[in-house]
C-alpha positions in Angstrom: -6.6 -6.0 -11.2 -9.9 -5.9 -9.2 -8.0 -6.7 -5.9 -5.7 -3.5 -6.5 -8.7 -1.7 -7.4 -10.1 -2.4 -4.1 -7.0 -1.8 -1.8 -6.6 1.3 -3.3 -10.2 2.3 -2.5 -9.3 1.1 1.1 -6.8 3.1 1.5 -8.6 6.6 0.2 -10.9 5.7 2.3 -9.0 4.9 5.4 -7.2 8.5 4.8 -10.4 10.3 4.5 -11.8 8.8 7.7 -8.6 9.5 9.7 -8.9 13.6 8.0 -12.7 13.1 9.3 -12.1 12.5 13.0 -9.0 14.3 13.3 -8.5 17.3 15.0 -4.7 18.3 13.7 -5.4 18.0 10.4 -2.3 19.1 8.7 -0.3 16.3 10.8 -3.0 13.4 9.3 -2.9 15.1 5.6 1.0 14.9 5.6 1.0 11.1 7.1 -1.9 9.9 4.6 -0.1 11.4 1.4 3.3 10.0 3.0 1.6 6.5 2.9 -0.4 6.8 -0.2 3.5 7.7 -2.0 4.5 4.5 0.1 1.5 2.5 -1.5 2.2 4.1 -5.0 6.0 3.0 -4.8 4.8 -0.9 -4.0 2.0 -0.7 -6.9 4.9 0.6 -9.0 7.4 -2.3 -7.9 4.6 -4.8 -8.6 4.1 -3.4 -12.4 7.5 -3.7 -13.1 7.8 -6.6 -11.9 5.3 -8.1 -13.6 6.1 -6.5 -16.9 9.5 -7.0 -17.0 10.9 -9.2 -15.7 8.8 -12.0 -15.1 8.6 -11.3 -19.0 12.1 -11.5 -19.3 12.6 -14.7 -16.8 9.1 -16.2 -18.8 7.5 -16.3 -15.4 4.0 -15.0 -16.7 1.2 -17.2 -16.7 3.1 -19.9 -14.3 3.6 -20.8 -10.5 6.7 -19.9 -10.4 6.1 -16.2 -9.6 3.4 -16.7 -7.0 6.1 -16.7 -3.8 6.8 -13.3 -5.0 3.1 -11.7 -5.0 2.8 -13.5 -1.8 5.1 -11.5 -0.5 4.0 -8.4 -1.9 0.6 -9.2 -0.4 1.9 -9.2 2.9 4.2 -6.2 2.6 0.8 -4.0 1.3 -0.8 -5.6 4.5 1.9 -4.6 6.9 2.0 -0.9 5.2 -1.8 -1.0 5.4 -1.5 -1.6 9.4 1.1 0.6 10.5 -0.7 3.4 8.4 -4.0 2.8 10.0 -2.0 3.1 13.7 -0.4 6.1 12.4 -3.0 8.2 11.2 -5.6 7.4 13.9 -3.6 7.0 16.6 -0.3 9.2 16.5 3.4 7.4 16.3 4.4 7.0 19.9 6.6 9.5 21.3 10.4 8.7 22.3 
């Protein structure tokens, strides 16, 4: 729980820097809630998970659910990432 606790933190504050130092503001704002719904959607998926059904498969409290937060891990990391090089440096134009 702490680690979700803290990447959550990270990300309010990685939002609040990029409103900080940006000069079109309204651009950054929609962006940072657009990835703060995308981080609330993979918190949400990860609950579930966890509560149902690795309850349901009597997963809990064994390894054989640990490929699967693995993955989340490195999902949140990606979405992390390309959030950062969206809000602080624009998406690149086509």
């Amino acid at each position: 729980m702490l680690k979700l606790i803290v990447i959550s933190g990270l990300f309010l504050l990685t939002g609040v820097a990029a409103l900080a130092l940006a000069e079109d503001r309204t651009r950054i704002f929609r962006a940072w809630v657009l990835w703060l719904v995308g981080f609330a959607i993979l918190v949400a998926i990860v609950l579930f998970a966890q509560a149902v059904v690795f309850e349901w498969l009597e997963w809990n409290g064994t390894t054989k659910n640990d490929w699967f937060f693995m993955l989340w891990w490195v999902v949140v990391v990606v979405w992390f990432v390309l959030g950062v090089r969206r809000l602080f440096f624009g998406t690149p134009q086509a």
